[in-house]
C-alpha positions, 0 to 999 in steps of 0.5 A: 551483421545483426541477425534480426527477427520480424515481429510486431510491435505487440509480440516484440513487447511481450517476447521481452518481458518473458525474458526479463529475470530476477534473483531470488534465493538464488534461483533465477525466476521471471520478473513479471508473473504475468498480466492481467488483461481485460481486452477491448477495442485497443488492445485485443488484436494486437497485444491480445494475439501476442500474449496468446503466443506467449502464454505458457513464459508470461501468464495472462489473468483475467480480471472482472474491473480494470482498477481492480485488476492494477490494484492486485497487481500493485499489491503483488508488487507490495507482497513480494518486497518489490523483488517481482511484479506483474503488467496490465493492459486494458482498451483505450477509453473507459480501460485506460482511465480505470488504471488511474487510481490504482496508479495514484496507489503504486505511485504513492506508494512506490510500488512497480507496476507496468500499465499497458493501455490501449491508445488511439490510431497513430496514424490517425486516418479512423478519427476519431474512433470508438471512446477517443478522448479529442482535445479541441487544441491539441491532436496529441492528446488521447485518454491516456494523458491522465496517467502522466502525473501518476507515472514515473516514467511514461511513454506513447509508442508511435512506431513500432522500434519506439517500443525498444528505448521505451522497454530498456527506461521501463526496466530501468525505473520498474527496478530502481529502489528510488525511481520506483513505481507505475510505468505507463507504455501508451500503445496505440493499437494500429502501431501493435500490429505494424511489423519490425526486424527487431534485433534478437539481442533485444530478446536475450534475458536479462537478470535484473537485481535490485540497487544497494547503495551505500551511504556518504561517509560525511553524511554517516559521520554527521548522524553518527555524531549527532545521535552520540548526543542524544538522550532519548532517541527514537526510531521510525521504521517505514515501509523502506525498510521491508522492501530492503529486506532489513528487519533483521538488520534493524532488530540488530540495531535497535537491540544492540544500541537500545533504541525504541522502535515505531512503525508506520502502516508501511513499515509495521511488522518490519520489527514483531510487536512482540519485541521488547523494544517494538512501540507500535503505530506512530502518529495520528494512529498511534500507540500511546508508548510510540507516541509518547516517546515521540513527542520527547524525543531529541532524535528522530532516525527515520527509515525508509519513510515519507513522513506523511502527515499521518505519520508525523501527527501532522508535524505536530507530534515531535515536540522537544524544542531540540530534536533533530531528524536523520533521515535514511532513505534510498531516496534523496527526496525523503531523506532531507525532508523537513531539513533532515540530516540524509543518509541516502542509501539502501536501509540494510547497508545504511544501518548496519554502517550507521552501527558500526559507527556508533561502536558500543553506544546505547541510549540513556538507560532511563529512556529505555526503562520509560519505553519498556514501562509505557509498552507494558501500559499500552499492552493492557489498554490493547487487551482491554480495547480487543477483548469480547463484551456483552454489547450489542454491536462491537467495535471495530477493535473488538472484531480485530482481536477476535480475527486475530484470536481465530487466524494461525501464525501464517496469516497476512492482514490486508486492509486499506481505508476507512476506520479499520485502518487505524484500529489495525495498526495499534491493535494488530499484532504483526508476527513477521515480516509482510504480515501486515500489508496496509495501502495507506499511502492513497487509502484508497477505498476498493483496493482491499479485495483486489489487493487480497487477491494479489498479496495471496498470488505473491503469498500462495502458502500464507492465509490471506484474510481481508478486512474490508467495511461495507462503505468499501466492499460495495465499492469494489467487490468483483475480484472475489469472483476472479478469487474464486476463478483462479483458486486462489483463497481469501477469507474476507471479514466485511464488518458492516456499520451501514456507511461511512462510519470513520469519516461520520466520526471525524464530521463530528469531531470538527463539529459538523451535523451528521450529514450523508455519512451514514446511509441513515443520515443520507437522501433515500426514500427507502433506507439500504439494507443489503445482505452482503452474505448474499452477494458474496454467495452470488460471487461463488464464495463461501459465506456467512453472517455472525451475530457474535464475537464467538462465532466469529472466531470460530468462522474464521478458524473454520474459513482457514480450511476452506476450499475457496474464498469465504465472505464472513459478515458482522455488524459493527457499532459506527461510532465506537473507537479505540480511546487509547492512543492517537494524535491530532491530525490537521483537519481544517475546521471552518472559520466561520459556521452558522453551527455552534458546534464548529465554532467550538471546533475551530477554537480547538483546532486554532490552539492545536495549530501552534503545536505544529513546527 
């Protein structure tokens, strides 16, 4: 006979997560580290009463912004190479759909998070209730839906037992290196209340560990072939290759085969950029020695990559008429993009079996001289692009090179949207593995504060610096007061260019009037001039402005010894770039214009086009 235990939906739900583990080092520590709640009308009576009771094994976190609070959590996730995560609930309506965002940034991204809005009644007797969301043809639909096409796996919990196979796929996919991302459990609030006899074998823990497959051995004898071939190979590293924890694996590979190494947002500092034969960034916001090497290159080995458009300059950017691409991926999905040769497999086994196989092989020692040689220019035009001048406003390069200057070896740089973006990733140089942490799979503006908030939760011993511009910091700025709340310390750097200054650049490179970018250029009839020191202050950080480089140095050694989050300002010229590096990125430019600027653009933008295969 089963023994069983008579527990609500609500408390069933959260007894289980408390009792799911993990491996790390060796020691058995819980999966979820915790739930950040912000409870309403949906989500307070029950899921609120049941994490109350179960707040000493899984900690709730109250946060000021729903989107704000799924986008720490995402960033845990990220910080923590996908070893561990953390779960949100919010009430039904307005709650629900603020995760949606933040699940376009975990889904993308392929990050676990587990959501746990607030639904309807089930029984539907109240209908329709405060904030419903009512489909004129459909009774089933409520405001959750929306989540659907951002979640790998989604569920509506009508009966209570629903709530066991809904928990088992949850863990399922949440724990998968190729299903991996947001899991939406649709609660709605009468059935969180309504009681159960669980099995209490549902409760017993669980370690859960992470999947290592190895690869096909036709397919790692086709790349090893093929690449037994090459002259000038090179390698792109993307974020699958942190999350398998294969920096050292990939070190040994490049070093041992003598393969120049590229990085993309995900996967920079899966490799130092001090490494001799680390080449920077990729693509559109690449380095010119990434670049160059790719635009020869005859193989391209991508690991644990997307190959989003960035990344490939949209697929203009390989231009050797007889390269080929091996793609090596937990995920058969990426793994065969673009008519690829997959090795579909975990990126620490996959290459060192792909190693193995190449015995003693090396690239052509002339490519090798050319990547040594093209990293030495680029290295000159990166301390060019960073170092102090006597201009009025810096760039955006400049402020990195002097946050850079002022942070010890124990810092992670976290960003995600707008100019800063690109400046970053050629300019900052990543000291170890997790060191970079960039959201540009969605680049979603608002994500930088909140994700510096989960990144120092998964990194309590590094120095969190966030750098953010003004455009995103007054989109989402609440959670330097839940920063301040918890103790937990970031040093924000808000680099104030007064607009959007990144996509007033690119209205102007495809010939477009500057037009609502830039608060100057935007309706008002009295022109914005907000003091974000203020703000911040307000918040309960500590903050300042600067108006030099020097003294923003100085204030970011100062903010490492800080004892709370500190907010250090500066104005940024909106129009400076760095002009080495880069490539073309397909944005279309209209075929026909009244402007002669956009015709001219066009004409540009139609012979770039042919570059693309």
């Amino acid at each position: 006979m089963t023994t069983t235990i008579r527990l609500t939906m609500a408390q069933a739900l959260t007894r289980f997560l408390a009792n799911q583990k993990t491996e790390i080092d060796g020691k058995s520590v819980p999966i979820f580290a915790g739930v950040w709640a912000i409870f309403g009308h949906g989500n307070v009576a029950g899921l609120g009463e049941a994490l109350y009771q179960q707040r000493e094994q899984l900690p709730t976190y109250r946060a000021h912004n729903e989107q704000a609070m799924a986008h720490a959590a995402v960033a845990f996730a990220k910080a923590g190479f996908r070893q561990r995560m953390m779960a949100c609930t919010t009430s039904i309506g307005p709650g629900a759909l603020n995760l949606v965002t933040a699940a376009g940034v975990a889904h993308v991204n392929r990050l676990p998070v587990l959501l746990l809005p607030g639904d309807v009644f089930a029984n539907r007797t109240p209908d329709p209730v405060l904030q419903q969301v009512e489909a004129f043809g459909d009774g089933t639909i409520s405001a959750n839906d929306c989540l659907r096409p951002v979640s790998r796996y989604f569920d509506r919990i009508t009966r209570p037992e629903q709530i066991m196979p809904a928990l088992r796929r949850a863990m399922q996919v949440l724990t998968d290196p190729a299903e991996c991302g947001p899991v939406t459990l649709s609660l709605c609030q009468d059935v969180q209340a309504e009681a159960y006899d669980f099995p209490k074998t549902f409760f017993e823990e669980k370690i859960w560990h992470t999947r290592k497959p190895a690869p096909d051995q036709r397919e790692l004898k086709q790349a090893t072939a093929c690449i037994k071939q090459s002259k000038k190979p090179i390698i792109i590293a993307g974020g699958g290759v942190l999350y398998a924890k294969a920096g050292e694996a990939l070190r040994m590979f490049a070093q041992k085969h003598k393969i120049p190494v590229c990085v993309t947002q995900a996967g920079k500092s899966s490799l130092p950029d001090d490494h001799a034969l680390c080449m920077g960034s990729i693509g559109v916001t690449g380095t010119p020695a990434a670049n160059a090497l790719a635009e020869q290159a005859d193989i391209i080995l991508a690991v644990g990559t997307r190959l989003q458009d960035f990344t490939t300059g949209s697929w203009a950017l390989f231009k050797n008429e007889h390269k080929r691409l091996i793609g090596l991926n937990i995920q058969a999905f990426d793994a065969g993009k673009h008519d690829a040769l997959p090795i579909v497999c975990d990126a620490q086994i996959g290459l060192n079996d792909l190693s193995d196989q190449l015995a003693d092989w090396q690239a052509d020692p002339a490519h090798v001289d050319t990547a040594h040689a093209q990293k030495s220019r680029w290295m000159d035009d990166l301390h060019a692009a960073t170092a102090p001048t006597s201009t009025d406003l810096p760039s955006d390069a400049q402020v990195i090179g002097a946050v850079q200057r002022g942070t010890s070896d124990k810092t992670t740089v976290v960003c995600a949207a707008g100019g800063l973006p690109g400046e970053l990733h050629k300019l900052w140089q990543s000291r170890d593995p997790g060191a970079y942490h960039m959201e540009y799979g969605f680049s979603c503006m608002g994500y930088e504060i909140a994700g510096g908030l989960g990144t120092k939760m998964a990194q309590p011993e590094r120095n969190v610096v966030v750098m953010v511009g003004d455009g995103s910091y007054l989109m989402l700025n609440s959670e330097i007061a839940t920063s301040v709340m918890l103790g937990l310390k970031l040093v924000i750097i808000v680099l104030d260019n007064r607009g959007f200054g990144c996509i007033n650049r690119l209205q102007m490179g495809t010939g477009g009037a500057n037009f609502n970018n830039l608060l100057k250029d935007a309706a008002h009839e009295v022109l914005p001039d907000i003091d974000f020191r203020a703000h911040a202050e307000s918040l309960g950080a500590i903050a300042t402005k600067v108006t030099s480089l020097s003294d923003l140095e100085r204030a970011v050694q100062d903010a490492e010894h800080n004892s709370r989050t500190t907010v250090i300002v500066i104005d940024t010229d909106p129009l400076a770039t760095t002009e080495a590096g880069g490539h073309w990125w397909d944005v279309a430019v209209p075929e026909v214009s009244a402007r002669e600027e956009v015709r001219t653009a066009r004409l540009a933008y139609e012979a770039d086009r042919k570059n693309q295969n």
